[in-house]
BALONU-180747 format. One record per atom (N, C-alpha, C, O, CB): atom name; residue number from 1; x, y, z. Coordinates in nm, 3 decimals. Atoms other than C-alpha are relative to their C-alpha. Glycine has a CB too. Layout:
% BALONU-180747
ATOM    a     k         x         y         z
ATOM   CA   NUM         X         Y         Z
...
//
This chain:
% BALONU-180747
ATOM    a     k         x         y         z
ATOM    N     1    -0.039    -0.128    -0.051
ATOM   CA     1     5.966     9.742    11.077
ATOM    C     1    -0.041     0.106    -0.101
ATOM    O     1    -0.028     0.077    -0.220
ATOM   CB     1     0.152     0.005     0.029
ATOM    N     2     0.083    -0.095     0.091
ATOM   CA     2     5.798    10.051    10.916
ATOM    C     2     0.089     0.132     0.037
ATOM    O     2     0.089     0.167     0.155
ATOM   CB     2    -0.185     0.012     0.041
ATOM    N     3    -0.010    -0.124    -0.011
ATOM   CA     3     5.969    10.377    10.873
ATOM    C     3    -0.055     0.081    -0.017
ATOM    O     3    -0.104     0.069    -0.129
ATOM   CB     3     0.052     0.029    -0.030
ATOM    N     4     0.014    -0.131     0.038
ATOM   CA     4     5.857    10.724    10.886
ATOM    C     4     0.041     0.076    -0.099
ATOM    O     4     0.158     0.114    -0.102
ATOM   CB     4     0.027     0.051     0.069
ATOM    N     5    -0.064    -0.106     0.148
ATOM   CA     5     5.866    10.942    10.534
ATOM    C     5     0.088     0.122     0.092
ATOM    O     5     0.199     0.163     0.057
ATOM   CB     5    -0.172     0.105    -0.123
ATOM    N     6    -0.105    -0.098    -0.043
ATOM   CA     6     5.989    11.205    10.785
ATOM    C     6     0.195    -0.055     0.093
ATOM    O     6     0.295     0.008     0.128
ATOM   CB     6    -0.112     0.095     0.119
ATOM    N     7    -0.110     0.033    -0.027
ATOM   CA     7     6.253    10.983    10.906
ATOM    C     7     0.114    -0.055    -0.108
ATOM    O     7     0.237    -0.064    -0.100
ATOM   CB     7    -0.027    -0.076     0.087
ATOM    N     8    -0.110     0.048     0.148
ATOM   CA     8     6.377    10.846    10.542
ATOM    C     8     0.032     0.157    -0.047
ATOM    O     8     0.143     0.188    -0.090
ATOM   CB     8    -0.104    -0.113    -0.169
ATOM    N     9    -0.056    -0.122     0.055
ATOM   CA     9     6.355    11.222    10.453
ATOM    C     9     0.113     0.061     0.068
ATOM    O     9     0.181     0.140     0.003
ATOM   CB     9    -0.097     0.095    -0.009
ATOM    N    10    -0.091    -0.063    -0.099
ATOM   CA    10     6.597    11.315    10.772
ATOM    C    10     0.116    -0.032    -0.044
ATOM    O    10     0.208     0.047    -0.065
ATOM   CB    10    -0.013    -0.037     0.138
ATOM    N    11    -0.118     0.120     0.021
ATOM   CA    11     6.835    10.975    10.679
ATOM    C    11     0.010     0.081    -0.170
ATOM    O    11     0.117     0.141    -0.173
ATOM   CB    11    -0.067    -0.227     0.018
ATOM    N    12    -0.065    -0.065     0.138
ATOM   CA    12     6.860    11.133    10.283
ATOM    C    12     0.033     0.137     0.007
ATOM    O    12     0.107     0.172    -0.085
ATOM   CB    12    -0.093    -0.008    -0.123
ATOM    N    13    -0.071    -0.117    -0.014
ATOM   CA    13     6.937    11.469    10.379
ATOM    C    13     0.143    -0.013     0.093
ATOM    O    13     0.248     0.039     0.057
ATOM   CB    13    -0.102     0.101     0.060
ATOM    N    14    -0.160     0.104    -0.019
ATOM   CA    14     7.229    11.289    10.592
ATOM    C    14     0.092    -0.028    -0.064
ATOM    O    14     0.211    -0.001    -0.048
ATOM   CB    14    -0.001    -0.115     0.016
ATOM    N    15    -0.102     0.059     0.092
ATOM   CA    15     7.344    11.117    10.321
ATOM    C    15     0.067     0.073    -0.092
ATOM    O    15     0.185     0.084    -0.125
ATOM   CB    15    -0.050    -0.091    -0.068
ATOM    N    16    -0.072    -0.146     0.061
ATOM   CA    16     7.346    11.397    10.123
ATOM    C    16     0.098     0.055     0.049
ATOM    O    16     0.211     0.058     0.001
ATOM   CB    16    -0.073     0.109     0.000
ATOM    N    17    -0.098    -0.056    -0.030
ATOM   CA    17     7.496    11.568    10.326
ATOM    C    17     0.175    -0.060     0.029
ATOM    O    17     0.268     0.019     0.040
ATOM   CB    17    -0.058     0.051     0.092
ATOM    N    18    -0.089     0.075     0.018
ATOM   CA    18     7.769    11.341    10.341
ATOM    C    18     0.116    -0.021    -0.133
ATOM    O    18     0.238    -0.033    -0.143
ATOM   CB    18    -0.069    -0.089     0.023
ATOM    N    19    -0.067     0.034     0.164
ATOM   CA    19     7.825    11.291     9.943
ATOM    C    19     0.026     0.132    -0.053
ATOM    O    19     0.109     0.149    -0.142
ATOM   CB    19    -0.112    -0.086    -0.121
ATOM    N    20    -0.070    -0.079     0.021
ATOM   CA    20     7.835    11.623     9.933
ATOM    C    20     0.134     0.044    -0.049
ATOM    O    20     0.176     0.095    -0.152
ATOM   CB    20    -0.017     0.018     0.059
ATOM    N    21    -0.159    -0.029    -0.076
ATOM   CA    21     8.188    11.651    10.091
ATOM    C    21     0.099    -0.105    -0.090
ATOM    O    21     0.221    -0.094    -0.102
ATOM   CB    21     0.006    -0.054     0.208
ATOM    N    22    -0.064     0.086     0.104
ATOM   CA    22     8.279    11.370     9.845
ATOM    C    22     0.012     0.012    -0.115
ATOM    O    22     0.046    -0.087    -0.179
ATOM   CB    22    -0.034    -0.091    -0.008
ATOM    N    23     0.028     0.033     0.177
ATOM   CA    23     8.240    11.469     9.487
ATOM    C    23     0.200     0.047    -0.060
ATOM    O    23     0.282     0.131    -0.024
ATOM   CB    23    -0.184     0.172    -0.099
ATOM    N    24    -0.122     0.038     0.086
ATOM   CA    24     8.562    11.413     9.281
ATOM    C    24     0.005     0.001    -0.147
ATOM    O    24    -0.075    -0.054    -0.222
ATOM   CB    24     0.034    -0.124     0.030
ATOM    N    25     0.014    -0.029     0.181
ATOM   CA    25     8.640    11.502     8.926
ATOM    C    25    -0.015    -0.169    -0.052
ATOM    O    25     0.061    -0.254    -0.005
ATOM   CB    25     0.188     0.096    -0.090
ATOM    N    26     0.009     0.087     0.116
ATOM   CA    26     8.519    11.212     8.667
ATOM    C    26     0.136    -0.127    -0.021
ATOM    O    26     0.140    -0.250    -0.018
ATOM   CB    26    -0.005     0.111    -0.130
ATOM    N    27    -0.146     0.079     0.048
ATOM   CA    27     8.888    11.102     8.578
ATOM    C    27     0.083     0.077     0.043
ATOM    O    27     0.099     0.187    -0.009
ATOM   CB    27     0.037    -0.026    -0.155
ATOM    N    28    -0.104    -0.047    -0.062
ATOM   CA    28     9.169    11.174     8.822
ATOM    C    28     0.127     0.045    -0.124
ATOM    O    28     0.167    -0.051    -0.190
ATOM   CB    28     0.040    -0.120     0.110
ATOM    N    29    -0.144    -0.026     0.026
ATOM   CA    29     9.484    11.343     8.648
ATOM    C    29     0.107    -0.137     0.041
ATOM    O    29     0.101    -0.214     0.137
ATOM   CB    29     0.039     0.139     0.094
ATOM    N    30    -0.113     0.065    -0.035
ATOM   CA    30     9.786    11.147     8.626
ATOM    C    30     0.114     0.009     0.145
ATOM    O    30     0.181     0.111     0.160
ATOM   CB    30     0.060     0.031    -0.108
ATOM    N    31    -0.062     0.004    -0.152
ATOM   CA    31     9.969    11.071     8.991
ATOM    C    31    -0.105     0.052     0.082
ATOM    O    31    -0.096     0.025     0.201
ATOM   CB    31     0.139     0.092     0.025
ATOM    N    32     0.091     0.011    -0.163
ATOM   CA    32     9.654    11.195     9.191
ATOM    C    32    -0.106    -0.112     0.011
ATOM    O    32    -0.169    -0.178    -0.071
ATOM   CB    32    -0.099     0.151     0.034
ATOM    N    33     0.134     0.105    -0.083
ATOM   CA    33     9.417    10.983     9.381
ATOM    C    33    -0.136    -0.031    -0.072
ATOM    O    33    -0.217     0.050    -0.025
ATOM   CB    33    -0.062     0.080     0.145
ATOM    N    34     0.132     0.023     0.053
ATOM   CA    34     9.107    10.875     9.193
ATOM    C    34    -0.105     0.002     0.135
ATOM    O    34    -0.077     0.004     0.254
ATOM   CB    34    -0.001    -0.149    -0.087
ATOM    N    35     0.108     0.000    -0.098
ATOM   CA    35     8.775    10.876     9.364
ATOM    C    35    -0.001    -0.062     0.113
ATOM    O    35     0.053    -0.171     0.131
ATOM   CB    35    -0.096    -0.037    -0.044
ATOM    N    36     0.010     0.100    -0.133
ATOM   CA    36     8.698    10.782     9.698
ATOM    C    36    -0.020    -0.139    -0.008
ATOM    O    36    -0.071    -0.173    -0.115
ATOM   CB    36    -0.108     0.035     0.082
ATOM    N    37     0.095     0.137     0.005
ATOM   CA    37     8.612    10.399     9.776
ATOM    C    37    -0.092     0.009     0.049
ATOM    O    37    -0.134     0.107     0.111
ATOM   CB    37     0.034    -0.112     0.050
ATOM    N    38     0.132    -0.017    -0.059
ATOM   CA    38     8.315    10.284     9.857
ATOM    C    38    -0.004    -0.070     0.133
ATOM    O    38    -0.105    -0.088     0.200
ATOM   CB    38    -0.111    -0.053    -0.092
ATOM    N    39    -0.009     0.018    -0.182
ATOM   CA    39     8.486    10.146    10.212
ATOM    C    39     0.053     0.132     0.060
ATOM    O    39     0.048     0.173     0.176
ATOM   CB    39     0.124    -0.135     0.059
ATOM    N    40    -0.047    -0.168    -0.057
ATOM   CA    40     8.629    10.494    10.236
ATOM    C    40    -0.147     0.080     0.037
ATOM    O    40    -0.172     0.123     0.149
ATOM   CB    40     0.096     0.112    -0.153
ATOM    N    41     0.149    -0.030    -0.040
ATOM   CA    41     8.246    10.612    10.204
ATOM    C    41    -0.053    -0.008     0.117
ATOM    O    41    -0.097     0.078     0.193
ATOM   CB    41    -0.079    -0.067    -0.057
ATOM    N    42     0.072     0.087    -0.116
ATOM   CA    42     8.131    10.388    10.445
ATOM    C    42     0.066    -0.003     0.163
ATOM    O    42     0.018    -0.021     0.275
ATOM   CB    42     0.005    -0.161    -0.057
ATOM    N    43    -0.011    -0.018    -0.134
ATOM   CA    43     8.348    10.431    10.687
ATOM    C    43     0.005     0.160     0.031
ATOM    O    43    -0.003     0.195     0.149
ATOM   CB    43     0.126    -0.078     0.049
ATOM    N    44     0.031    -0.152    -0.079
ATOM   CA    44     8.334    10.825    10.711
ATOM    C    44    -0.170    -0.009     0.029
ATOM    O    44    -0.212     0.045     0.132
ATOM   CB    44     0.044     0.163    -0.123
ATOM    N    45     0.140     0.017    -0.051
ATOM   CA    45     7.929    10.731    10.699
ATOM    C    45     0.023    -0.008     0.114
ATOM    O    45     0.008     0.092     0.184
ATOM   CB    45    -0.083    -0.106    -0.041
ATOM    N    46     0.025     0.027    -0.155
ATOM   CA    46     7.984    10.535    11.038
ATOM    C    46     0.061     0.084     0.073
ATOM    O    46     0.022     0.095     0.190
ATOM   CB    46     0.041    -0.126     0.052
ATOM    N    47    -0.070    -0.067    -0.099
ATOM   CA    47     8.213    10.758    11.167
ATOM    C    47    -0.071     0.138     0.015
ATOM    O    47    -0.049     0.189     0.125
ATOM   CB    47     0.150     0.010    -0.035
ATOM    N    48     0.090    -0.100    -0.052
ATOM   CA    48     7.964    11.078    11.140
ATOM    C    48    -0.159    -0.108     0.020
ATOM    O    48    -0.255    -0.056    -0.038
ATOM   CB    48    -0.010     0.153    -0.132
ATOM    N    49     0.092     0.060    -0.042
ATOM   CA    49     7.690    10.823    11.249
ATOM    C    49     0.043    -0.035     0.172
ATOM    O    49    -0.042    -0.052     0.260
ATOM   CB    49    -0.024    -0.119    -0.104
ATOM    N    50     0.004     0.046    -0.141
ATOM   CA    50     7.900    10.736    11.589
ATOM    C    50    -0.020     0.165     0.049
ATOM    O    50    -0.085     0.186     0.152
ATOM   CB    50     0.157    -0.102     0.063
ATOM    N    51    -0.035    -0.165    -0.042
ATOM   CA    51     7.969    11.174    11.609
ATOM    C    51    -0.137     0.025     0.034
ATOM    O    51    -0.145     0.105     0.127
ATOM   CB    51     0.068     0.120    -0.131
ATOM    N    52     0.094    -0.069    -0.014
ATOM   CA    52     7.604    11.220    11.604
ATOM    C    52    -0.049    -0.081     0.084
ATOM    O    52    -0.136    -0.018     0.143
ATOM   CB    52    -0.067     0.040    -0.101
ATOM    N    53     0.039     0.048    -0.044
ATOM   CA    53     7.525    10.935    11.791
ATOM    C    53     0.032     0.112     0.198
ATOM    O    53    -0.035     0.147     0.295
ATOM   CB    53     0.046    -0.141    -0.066
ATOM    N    54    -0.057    -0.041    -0.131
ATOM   CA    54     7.756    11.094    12.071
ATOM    C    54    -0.032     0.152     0.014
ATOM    O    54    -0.037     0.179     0.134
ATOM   CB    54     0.161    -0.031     0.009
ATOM    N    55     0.038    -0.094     0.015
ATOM   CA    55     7.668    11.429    12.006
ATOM    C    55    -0.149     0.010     0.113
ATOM    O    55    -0.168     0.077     0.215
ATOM   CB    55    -0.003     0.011    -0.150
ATOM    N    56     0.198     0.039    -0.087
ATOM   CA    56     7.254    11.326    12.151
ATOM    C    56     0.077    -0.018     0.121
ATOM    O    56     0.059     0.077     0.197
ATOM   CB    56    -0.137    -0.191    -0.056
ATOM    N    57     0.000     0.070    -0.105
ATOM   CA    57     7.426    11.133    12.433
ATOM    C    57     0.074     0.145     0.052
ATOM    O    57     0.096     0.133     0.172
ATOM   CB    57     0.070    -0.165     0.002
ATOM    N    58    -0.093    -0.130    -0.067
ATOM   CA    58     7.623    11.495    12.520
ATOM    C    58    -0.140     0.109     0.034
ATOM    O    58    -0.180     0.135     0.148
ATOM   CB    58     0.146     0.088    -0.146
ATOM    N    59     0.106    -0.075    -0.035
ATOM   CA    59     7.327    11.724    12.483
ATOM    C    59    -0.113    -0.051     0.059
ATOM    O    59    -0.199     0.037     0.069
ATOM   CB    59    -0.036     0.056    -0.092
ATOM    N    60     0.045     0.048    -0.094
ATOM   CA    60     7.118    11.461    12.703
ATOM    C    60     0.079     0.067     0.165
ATOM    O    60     0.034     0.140     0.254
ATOM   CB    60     0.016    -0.150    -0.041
ATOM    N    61    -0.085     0.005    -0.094
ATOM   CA    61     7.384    11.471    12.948
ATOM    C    61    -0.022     0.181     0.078
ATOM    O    61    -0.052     0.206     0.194
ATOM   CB    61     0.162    -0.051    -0.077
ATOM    N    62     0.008    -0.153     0.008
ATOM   CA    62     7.376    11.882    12.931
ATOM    C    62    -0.157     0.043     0.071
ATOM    O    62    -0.174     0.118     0.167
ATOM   CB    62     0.015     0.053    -0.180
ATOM    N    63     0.120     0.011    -0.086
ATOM   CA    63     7.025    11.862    13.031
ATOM    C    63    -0.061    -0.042     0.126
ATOM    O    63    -0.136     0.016     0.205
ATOM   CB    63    -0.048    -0.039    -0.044
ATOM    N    64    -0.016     0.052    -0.177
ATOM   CA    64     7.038    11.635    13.332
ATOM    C    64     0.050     0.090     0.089
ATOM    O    64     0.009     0.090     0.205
ATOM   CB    64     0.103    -0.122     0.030
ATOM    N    65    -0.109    -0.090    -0.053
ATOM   CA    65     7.296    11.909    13.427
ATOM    C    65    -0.058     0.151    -0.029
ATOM    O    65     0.015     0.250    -0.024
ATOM   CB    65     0.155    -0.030    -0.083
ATOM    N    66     0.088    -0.131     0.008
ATOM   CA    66     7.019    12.197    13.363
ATOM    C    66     0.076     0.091    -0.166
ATOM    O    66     0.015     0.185    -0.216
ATOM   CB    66     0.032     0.113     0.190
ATOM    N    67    -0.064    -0.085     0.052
ATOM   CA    67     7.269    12.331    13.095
ATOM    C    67    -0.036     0.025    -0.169
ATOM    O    67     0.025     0.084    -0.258
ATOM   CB    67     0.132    -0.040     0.036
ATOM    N    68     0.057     0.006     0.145
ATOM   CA    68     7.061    12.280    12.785
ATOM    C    68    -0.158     0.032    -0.001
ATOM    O    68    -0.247     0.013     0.081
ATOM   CB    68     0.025    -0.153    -0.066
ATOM    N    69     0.178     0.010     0.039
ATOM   CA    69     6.730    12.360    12.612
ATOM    C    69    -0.039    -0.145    -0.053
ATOM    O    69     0.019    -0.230    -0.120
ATOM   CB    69    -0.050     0.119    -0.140
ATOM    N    70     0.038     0.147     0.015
ATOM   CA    70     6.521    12.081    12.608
ATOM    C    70    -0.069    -0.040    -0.156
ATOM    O    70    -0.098    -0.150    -0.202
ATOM   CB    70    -0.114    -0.036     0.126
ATOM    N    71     0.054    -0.003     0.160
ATOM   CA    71     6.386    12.172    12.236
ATOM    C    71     0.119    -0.052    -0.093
ATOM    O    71     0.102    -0.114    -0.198
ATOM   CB    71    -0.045     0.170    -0.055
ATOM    N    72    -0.149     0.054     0.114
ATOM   CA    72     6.818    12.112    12.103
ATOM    C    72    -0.003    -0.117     0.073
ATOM    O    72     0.067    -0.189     0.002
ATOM   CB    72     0.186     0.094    -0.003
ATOM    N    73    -0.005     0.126    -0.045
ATOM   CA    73     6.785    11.798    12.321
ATOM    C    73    -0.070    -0.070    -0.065
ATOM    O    73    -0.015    -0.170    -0.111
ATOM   CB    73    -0.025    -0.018     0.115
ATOM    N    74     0.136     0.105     0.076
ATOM   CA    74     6.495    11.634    12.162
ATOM    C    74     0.058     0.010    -0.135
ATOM    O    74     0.058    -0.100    -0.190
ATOM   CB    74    -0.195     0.069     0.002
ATOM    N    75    -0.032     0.035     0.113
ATOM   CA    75     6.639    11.714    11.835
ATOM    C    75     0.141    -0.027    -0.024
ATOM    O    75     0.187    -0.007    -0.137
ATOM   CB    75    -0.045     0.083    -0.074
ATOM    N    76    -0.100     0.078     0.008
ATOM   CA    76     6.946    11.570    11.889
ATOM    C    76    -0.008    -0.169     0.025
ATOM    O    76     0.037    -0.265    -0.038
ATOM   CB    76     0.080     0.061     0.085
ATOM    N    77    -0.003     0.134     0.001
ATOM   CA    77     6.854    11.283    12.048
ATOM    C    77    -0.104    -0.047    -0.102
ATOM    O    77    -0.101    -0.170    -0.095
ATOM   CB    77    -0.021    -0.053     0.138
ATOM    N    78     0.084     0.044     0.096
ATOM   CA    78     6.582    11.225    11.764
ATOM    C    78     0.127    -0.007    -0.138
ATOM    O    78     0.147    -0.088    -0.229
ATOM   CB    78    -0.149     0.118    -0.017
ATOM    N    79    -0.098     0.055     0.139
ATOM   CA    79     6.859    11.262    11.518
ATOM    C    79     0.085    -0.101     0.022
ATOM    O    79     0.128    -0.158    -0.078
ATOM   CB    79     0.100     0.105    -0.060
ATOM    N    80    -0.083     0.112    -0.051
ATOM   CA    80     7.069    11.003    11.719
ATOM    C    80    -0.097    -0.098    -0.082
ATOM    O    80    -0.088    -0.122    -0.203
ATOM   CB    80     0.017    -0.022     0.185
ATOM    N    81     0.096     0.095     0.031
ATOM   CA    81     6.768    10.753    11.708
ATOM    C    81     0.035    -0.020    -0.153
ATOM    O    81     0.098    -0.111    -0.206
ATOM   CB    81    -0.154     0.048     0.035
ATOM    N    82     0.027     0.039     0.159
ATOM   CA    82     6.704    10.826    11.328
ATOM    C    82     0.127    -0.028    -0.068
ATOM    O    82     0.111    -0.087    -0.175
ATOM   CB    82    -0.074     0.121    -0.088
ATOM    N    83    -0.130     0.064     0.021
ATOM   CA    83     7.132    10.770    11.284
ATOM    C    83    -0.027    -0.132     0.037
ATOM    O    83    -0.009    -0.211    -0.056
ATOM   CB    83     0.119     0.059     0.078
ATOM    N    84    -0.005     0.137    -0.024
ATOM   CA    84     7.073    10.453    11.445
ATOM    C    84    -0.051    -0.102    -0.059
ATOM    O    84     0.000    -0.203    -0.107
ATOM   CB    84    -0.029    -0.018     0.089
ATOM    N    85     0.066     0.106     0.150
ATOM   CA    85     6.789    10.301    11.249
ATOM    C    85     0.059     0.007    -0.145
ATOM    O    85     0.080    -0.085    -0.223
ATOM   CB    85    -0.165     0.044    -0.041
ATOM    N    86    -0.072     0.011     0.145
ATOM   CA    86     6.934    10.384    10.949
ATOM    C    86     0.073    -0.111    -0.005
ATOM    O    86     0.031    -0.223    -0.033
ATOM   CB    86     0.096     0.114    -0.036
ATOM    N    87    -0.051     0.145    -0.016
ATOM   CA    87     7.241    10.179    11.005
ATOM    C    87     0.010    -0.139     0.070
ATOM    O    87     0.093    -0.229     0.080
ATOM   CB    87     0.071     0.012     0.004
ATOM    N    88     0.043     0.157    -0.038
ATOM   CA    88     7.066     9.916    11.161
ATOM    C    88    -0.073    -0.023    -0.137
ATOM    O    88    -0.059    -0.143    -0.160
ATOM   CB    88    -0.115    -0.027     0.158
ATOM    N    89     0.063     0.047     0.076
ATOM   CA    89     6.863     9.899    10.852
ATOM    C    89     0.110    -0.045    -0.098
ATOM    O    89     0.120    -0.164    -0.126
ATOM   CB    89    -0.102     0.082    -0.037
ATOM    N    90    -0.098     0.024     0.044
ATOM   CA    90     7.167     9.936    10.651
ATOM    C    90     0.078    -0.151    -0.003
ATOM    O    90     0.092    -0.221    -0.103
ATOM   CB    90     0.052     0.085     0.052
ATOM    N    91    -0.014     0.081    -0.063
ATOM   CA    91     7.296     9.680    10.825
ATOM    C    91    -0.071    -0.161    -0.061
ATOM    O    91    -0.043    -0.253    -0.138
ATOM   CB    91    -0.041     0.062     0.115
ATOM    N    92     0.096     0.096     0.050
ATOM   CA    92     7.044     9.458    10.789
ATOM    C    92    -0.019    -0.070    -0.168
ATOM    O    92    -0.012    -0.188    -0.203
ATOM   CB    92    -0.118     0.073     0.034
ATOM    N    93    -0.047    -0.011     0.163
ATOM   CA    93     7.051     9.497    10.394
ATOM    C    93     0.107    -0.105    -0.020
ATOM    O    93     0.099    -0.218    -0.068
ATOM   CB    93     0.070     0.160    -0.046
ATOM    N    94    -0.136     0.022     0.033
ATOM   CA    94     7.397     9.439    10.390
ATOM    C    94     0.003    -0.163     0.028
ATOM    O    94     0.054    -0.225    -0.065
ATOM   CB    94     0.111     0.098     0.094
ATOM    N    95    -0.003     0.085    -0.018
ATOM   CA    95     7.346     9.087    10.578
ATOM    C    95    -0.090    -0.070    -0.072
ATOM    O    95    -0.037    -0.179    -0.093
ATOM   CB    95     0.007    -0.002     0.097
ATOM    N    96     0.141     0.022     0.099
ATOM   CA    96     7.026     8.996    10.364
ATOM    C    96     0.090    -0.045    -0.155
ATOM    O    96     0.072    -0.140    -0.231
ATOM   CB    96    -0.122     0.191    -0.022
ATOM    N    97    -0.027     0.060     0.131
ATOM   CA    97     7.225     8.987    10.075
ATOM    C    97     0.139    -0.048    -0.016
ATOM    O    97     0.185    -0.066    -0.128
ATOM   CB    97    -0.029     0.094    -0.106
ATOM    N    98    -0.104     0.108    -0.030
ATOM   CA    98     7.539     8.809    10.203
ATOM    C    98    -0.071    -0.126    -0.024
ATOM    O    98    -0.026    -0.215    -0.096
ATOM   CB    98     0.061     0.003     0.152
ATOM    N    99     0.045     0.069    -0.003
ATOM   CA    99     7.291     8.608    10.254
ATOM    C    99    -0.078    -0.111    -0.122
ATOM    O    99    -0.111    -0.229    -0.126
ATOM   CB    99    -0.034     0.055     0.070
ATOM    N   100     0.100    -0.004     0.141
ATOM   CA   100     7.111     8.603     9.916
ATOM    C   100     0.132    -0.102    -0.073
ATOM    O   100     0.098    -0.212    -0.116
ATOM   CB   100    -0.043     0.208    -0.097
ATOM    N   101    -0.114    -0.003     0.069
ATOM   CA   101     7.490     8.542     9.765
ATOM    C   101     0.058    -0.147     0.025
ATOM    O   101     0.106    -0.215    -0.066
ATOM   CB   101     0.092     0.122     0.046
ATOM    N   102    -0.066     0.070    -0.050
ATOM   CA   102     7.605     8.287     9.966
ATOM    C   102    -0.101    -0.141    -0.017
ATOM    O   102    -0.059    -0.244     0.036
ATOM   CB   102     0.044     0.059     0.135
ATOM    N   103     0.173     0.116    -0.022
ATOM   CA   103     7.228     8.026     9.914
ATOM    C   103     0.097     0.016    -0.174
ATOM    O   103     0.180    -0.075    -0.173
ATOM   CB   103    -0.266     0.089     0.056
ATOM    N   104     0.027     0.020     0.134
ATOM   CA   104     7.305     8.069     9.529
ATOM    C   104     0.110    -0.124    -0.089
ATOM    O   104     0.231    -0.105    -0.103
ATOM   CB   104     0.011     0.156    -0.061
ATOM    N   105    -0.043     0.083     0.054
ATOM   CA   105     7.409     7.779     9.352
ATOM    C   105     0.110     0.001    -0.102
ATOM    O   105     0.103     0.069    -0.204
ATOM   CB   105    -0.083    -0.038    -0.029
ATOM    N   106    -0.140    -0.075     0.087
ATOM   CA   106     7.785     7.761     9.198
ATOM    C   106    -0.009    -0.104    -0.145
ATOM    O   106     0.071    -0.089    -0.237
ATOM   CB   106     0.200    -0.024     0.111
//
């Protein structure tokens, strides 16, 4: 499977935009919360990965129904798509080296 530089560049301005919204001082103060986890991460990832997923499938929908331009359609549902490969690749990764982990000799 071969990605597009303009589609890894779409998926890191994503992510960015994502880690953004996350940055956290160095060393929490005493009684507050230290940094996010990295299942806390992951699941606000998927959860603005299903928003945008559903987002495309709305401004499709809007179009069938005359009520959209077909130029915010295409780039919604192209940002769906490029949400999707991502964490299918993601994905993929992630099982790859369960996989890697689990072959290695104890």
């Amino acid at each position: 499977m071969t990605i597009a530089p303009s589609a890894a560049a779409a998926a890191y301005q994503t992510m960015s935009k994502i880690g953004a919204g996350a940055s956290a001082p160095a060393s929490p103060a005493p009684g507050q919360a230290g940094p996010a986890s990295f299942s806390d991460f992951l699941s606000g990832a998927l959860k603005d990965a299903v928003s945008n997923v559903q987002h495309g499938e709305q401004m499709a929908m809007q179009q069938v129904a005359g009520k959209a331009d077909m130029v915010d359609v295409v780039n919604a549902v192209n940002s769906a798509e490029l949400t999707l490969d991502t964490v299918v690749a993601v994905r993929d990764k992630v099982v790859q080296a369960y996989q890697s982990i689990m072959n290695m000799p104890i």
